[in-house]
Steps between C-alpha positions, in 0.01 A plus 500: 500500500784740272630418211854594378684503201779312513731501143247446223286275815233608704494320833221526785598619877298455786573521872472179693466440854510261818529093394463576086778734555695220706434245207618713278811568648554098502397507189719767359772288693486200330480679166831672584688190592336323178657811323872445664482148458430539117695852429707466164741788567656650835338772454193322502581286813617809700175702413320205631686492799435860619095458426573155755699772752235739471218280534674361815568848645122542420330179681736495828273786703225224409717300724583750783862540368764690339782471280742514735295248722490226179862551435502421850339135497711439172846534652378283797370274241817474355734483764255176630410349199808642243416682212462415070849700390671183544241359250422194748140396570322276745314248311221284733609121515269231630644310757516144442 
């Protein structure tokens, strides 16, 4: 384990590997879409968003694909399903 000074902080490093590495990748995930959901400034919400891009740019060789592959799946996605710009939502109904 490092340690590195960071402003007047000093923060600990160490290199992680195989499922703790995964977990924290999910982990590091949900922490940057808790930090876009709750960003005060645009600023804030677009440095947010590129940690979210790079994460995801990160995890997909853990899946066997690329960029260009997951850009892919979301334009089929959206051409079958329609896409959020329109700001409608599905919503799950019961039956009755």
């Amino acid at each position: 384990m490092e340690s590195l000074a960071l402003n007047s902080d000093v923060v600990s490093m160490e290199t992680i590997k195989g499922q703790k590495y995964v977990q924290a990748l999910h982990q590091r995930i949900c922490d940057g879409a808790v930090g876009y959901k709750f960003a005060s400034t645009e600023r804030e919400a677009v440095e947010e968003l590129v940690d979210l891009l790079e994460l995801i740019h990160t995890v997909l060789p853990l899946h066997n694909m690329t960029f260009e592959e997951l850009d892919m799946v979301r334009q089929r996605k959206k051409t079958e399903q329609g896409s959020f710009s329109k700001g409608i939502v599905l919503s799950n109904q019961a039956a009755e």
